[in-house]
C-alpha positions as CSV (number, residue, x, y, z in Angstrom):
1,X,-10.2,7.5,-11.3
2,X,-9.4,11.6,-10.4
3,X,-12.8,12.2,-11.5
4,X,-14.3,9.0,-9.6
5,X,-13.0,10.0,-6.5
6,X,-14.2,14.0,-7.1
7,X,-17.5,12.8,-7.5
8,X,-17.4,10.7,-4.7
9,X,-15.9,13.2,-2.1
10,X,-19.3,15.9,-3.7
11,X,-21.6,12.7,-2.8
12,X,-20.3,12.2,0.2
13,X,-20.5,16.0,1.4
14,X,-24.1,15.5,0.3
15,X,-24.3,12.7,3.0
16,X,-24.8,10.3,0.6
17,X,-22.5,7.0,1.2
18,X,-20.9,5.1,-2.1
19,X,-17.9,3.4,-3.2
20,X,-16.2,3.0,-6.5
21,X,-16.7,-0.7,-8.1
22,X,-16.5,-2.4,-11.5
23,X,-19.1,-4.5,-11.4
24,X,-20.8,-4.1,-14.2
25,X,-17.6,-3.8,-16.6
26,X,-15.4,-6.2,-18.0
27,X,-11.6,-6.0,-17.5
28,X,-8.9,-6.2,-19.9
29,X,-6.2,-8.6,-20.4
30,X,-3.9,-6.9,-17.8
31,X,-6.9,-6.8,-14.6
32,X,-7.8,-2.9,-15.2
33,X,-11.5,-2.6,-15.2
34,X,-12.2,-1.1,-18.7
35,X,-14.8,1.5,-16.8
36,X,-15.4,1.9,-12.9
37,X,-19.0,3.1,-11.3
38,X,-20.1,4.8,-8.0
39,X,-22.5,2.7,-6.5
40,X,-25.1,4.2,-3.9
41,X,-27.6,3.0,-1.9
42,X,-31.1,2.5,-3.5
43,X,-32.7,4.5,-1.5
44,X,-30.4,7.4,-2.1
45,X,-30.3,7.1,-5.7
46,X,-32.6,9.9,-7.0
47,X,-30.5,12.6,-4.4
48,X,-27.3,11.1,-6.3
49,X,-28.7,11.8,-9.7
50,X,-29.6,15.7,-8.6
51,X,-26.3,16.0,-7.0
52,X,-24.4,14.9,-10.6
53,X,-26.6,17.0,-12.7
54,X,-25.4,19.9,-10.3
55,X,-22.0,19.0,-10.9
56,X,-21.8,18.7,-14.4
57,X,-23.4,22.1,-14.0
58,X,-20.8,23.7,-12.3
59,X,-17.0,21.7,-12.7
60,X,-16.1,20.8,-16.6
61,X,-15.2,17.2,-15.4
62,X,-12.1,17.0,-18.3
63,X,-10.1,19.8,-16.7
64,X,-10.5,18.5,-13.3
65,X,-9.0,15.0,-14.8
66,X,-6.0,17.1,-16.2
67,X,-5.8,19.0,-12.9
68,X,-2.5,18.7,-11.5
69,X,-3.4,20.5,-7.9
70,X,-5.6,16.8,-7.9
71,X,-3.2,14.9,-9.1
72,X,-0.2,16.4,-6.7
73,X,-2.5,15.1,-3.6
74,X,-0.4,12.6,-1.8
75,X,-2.0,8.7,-2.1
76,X,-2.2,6.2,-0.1
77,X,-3.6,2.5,-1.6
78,X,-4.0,0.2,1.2
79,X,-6.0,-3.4,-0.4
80,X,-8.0,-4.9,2.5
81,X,-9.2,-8.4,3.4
82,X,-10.6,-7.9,6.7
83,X,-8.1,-10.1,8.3
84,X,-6.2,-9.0,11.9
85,X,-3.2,-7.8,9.7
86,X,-5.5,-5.9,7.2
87,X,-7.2,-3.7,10.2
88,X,-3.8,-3.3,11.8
89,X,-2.1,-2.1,8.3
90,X,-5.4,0.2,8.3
91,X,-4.1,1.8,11.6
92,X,-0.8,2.6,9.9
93,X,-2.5,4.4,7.3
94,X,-4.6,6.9,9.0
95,X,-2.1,7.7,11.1
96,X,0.6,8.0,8.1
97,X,-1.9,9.8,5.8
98,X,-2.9,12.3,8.9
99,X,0.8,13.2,9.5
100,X,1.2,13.7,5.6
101,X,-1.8,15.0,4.3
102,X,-2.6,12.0,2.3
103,X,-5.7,10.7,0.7
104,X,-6.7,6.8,1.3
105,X,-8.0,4.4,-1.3
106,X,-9.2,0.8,0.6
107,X,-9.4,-1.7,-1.8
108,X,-11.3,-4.9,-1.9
109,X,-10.7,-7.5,-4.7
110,X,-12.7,-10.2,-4.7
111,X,-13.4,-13.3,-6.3
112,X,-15.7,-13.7,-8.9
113,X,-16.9,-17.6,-9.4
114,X,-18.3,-16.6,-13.3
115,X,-15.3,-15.7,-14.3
116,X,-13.4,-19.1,-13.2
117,X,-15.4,-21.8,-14.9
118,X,-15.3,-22.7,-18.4
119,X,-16.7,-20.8,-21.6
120,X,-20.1,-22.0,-22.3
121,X,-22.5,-20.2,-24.1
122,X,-26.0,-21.6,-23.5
123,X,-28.9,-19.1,-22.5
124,X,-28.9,-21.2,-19.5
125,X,-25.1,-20.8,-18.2
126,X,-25.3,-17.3,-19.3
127,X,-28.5,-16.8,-16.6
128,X,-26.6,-19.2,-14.0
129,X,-22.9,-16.9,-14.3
130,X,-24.7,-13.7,-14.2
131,X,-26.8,-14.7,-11.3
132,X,-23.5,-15.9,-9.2
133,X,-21.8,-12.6,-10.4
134,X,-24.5,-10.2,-8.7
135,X,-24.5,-12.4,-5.4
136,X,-20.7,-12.2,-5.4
137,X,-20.9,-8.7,-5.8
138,X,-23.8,-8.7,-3.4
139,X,-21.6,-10.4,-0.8
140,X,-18.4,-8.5,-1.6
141,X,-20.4,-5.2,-1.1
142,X,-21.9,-6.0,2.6
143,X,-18.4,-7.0,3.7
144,X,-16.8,-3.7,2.2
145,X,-20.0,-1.3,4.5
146,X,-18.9,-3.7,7.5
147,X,-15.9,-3.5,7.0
148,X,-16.3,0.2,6.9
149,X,-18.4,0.1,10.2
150,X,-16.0,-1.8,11.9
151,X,-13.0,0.2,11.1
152,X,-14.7,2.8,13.3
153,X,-14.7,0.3,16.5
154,X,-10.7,0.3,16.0
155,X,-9.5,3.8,14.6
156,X,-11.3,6.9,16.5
157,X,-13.4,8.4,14.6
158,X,-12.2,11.9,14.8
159,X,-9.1,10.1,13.7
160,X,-10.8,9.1,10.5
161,X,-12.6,12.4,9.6
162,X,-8.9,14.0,9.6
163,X,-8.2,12.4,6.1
164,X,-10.1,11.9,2.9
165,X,-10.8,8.1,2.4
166,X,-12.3,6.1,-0.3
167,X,-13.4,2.4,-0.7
168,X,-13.0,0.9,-4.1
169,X,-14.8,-2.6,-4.9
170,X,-12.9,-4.5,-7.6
171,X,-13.0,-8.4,-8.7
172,X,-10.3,-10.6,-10.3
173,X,-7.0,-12.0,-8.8
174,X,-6.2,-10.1,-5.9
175,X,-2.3,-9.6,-6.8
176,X,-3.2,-8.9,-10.2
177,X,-5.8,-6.1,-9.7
178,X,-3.1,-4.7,-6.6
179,X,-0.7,-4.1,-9.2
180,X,-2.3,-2.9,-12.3
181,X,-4.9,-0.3,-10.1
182,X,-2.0,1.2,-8.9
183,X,-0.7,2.0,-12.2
184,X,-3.7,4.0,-12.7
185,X,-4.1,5.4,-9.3
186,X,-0.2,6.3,-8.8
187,X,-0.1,5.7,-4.9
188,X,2.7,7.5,-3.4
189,X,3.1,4.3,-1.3
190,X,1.1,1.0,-1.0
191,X,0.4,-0.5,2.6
192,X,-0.5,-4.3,3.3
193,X,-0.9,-7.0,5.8
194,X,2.3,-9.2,5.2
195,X,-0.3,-11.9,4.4
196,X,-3.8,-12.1,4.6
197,X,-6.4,-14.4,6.4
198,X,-6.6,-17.3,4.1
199,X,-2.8,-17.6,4.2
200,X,-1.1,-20.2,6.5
201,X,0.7,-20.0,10.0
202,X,3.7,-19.5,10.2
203,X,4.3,-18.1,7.0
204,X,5.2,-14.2,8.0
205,X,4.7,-13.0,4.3
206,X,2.2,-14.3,2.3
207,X,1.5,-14.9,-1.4
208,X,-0.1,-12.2,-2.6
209,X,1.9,-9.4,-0.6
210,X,5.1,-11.0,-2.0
211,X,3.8,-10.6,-5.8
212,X,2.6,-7.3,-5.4
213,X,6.5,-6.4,-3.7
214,X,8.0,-8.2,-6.6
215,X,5.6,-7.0,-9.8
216,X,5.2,-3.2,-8.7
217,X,6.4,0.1,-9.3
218,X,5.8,2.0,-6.3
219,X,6.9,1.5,-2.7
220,X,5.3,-1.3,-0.6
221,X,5.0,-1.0,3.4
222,X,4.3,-4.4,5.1
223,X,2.7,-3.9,8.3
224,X,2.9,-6.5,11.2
225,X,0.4,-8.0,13.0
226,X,2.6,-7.2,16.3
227,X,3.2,-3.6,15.0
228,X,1.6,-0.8,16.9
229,X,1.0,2.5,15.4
230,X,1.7,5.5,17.7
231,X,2.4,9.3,17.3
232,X,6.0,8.5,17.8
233,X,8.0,12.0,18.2
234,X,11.0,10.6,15.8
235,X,11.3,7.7,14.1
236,X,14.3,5.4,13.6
237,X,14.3,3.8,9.9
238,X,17.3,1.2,8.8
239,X,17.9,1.6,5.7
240,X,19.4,-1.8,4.6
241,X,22.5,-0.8,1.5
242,X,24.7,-3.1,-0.7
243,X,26.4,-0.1,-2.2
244,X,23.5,-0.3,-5.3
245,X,23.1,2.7,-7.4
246,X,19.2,2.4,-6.9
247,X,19.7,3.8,-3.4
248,X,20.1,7.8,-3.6
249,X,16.5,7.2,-6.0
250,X,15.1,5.0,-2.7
251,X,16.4,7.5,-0.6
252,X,14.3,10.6,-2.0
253,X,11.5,8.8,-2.0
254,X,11.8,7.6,1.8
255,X,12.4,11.2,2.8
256,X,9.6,12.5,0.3
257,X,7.0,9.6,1.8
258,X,8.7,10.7,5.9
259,X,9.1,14.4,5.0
260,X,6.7,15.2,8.2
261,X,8.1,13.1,10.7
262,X,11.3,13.5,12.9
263,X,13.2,11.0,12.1
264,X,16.9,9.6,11.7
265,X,17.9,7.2,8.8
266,X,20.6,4.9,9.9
267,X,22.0,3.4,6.4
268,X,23.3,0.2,7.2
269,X,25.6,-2.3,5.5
270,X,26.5,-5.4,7.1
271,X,30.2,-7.1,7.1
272,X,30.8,-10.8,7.5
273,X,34.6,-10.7,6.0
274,X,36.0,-7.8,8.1
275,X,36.6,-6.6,4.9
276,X,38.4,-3.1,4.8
277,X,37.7,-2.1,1.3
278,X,33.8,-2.1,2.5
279,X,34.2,0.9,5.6
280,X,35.9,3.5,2.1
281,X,32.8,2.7,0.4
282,X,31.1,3.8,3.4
283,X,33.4,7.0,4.1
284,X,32.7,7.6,0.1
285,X,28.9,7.4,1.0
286,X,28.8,9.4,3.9
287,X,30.4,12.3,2.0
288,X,27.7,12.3,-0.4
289,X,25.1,11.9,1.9
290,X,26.4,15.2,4.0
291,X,26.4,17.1,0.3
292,X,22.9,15.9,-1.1
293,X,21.3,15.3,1.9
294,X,22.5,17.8,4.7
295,X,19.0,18.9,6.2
296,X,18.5,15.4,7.3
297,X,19.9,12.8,9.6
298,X,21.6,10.1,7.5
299,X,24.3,8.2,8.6
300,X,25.7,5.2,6.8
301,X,27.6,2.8,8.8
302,X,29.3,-0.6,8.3
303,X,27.8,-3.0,10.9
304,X,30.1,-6.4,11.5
305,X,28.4,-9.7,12.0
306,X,29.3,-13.4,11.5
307,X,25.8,-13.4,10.0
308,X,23.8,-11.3,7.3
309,X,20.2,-11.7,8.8
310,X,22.0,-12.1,13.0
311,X,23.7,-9.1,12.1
312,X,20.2,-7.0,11.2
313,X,18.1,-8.5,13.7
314,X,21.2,-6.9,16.6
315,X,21.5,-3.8,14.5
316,X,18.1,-3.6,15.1
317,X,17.5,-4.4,18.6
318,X,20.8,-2.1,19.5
319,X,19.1,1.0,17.7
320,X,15.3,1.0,18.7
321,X,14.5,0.9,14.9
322,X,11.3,1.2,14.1
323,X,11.4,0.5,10.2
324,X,13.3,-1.2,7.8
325,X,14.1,-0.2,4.2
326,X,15.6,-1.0,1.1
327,X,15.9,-1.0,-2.7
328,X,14.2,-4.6,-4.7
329,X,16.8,-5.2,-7.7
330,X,15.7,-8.5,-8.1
331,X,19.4,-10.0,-8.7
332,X,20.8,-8.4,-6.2
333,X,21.8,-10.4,-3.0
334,X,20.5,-8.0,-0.6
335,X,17.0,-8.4,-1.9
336,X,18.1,-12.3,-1.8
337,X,18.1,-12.5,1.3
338,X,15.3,-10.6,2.4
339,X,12.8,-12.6,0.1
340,X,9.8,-14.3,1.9
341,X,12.1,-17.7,2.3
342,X,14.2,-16.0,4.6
343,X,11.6,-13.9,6.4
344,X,11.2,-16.5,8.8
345,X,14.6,-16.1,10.0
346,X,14.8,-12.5,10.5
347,X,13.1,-12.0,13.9
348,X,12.6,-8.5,13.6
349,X,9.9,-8.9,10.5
350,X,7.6,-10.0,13.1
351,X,7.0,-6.9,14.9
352,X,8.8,-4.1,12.6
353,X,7.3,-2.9,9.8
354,X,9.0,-2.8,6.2
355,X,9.4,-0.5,3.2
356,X,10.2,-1.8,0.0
357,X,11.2,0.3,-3.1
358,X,11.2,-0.9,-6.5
359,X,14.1,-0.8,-9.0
């Protein structure tokens, strides 16, 4: 994908518009397309084939896949559906990837209807699935360039020419494809819509956003419909702990993924027994946090509460934050109870963004 998205950028400079698909390719067992294309328009296809003759003629293609300079380029993979939350998770992006010198990848998946039905292998079937492959492709691809043409009506455009952005056109199950792409593209953080447009009301994290939180390895940040991006001076993150060793890993990567930002980290841990034993762990915490992290503003602090989620939601409201965090060990009973089945009553997911890290 390095080399995809250097030949892209050498097109584009070229003025010639593309995106990266795998149509055309079949994918392997795990949803990672076993080859990936740059598809231009057809008008523009002979200045294309000049332009990649000239490169092969001047970059050995090999060494820039093994360039490290490439691969150190900070990544953002943001997967689209062209729902409210998807152009409002797209805001968050530009504006993230501006502040941190970050690349953008928008991703489509989409469905394609041949590869749902059941194995038949008649000449005639074989005709019928390849003709509603190309006109789901056909569709998929005019609702990635509007998509594109749209996103200028809602991000300013000077905004947009600040960062380096790609569009990549994939098909399969959207969760699926989320998860394994980003095993090849390394993204240093993935942003979604907590749920897309096909998913129902009321539901404040949907399907696929809560697979892609539980099956990846890389950090996930949900953005709200309700959320509004601005070019806040400093930031205040709560960073939600239950004393778990996975938190001084979550914490390099929040400051690594915030480094430009002013910002303060409150780390948070919420008391419903008035239980002393928790504020030592907390004075034990602190200590380490002023010797590992003593260029930053961490704080941890025990926060009392008759109720877990109450005692967030006040924590929050008390503090202006502006983003909550944590680690995802799966068993652990702080990710319990911020699963999607108790989203709904944690008030604050409606409007404040969340970043998940994997354990």
């Amino acid at each position: 994908m390095h080399v995809g998205c250097f030949v892209k950028e050498k097109f584009e400079f070229e003025g010639i518009e593309c995106f990266l698909t795998d149509e055309g390719f079949k994918t392997t067992n795990s949803n990672i397309p076993q080859g990936i294309k740059l598809k231009v328009r057809a008008n523009e296809t002979e200045k294309a084939i000049r332009t990649i003759l000239q490169i092969h003629k001047e970059y050995d293609l090999d060494k820039i896949e093994q360039n490290n300079s490439v691969k150190d380029i900070k990544k953002i993979l943001i997967p689209i559906d062209f729902s409210e939350y998807s152009i409002n998770a797209c805001k968050f992006a530009v504006g993230i990837a501006e502040k941190i010198n970050a690349e953008i990848n928008f991703l489509y998946v989409y469905n394609d209807p041949s590869e749902t039905g059941h194995e038949r292998h008649t000449t005639s079937w074989e005709k019928h699935a390849k003709y509603v492959s190309e006109e789901a492709f056909s569709k998929a691809q005019n609702s990635l360039l509007t998509f594109s043409n749209n996103l200028k009506k809602h991000i300013p455009f000077e905004n947009l020419l600040k960062v380096k952005i790609h569009y990549t056109l994939l098909k399969g199950r959207p969760d699926k494809v989320i998860v394994n792409i980003s095993e090849k593209y390394k993204p240093d953080v993935i942003i979604m819509g907590p749920k897309g447009q096909d998913e129902k009301k009321g539901v404040f994290i949907g399907s696929v956003t809560t697979k892609v939180i539980d099956n990846t390895h890389f950090p996930v940040l949900t953005i709200p419909k309700a959320a509004i991006y601005q070019d806040i001076k400093k930031i205040n993150i709560m960073y939600a702990t239950n004393f778990n060793e996975a938190d001084n890993s979550s914490l390099d990567k929040l400051l690594k993924i915030m480094s430009p930002f002013d910002k303060e980290i409150h780390c948070i841990h919420i008391d419903i027994c008035n239980d002393p034993y928790k504020q030592s762990k907390v004075d034990k915490l602190n200590q380490l946090l002023k010797k590992e992290y003593s260029k930053h503003k961490i704080e941890c602090k025990v926060f009392k509460s008759s109720n877990i989620l109450k005692g967030f939601d006040e924590f929050i409201e008390e503090n202006n934050i502006d983003i909550i965090s944590f680690s995802k060990p799966k068993r652990s009973l702080l990710y319990k109870l911020f699963h999607p089945s108790n989203f709904e009553k944690l008030v604050s997911t409606e409007k404040i963004p969340m970043l998940i890290f994997p354990v």
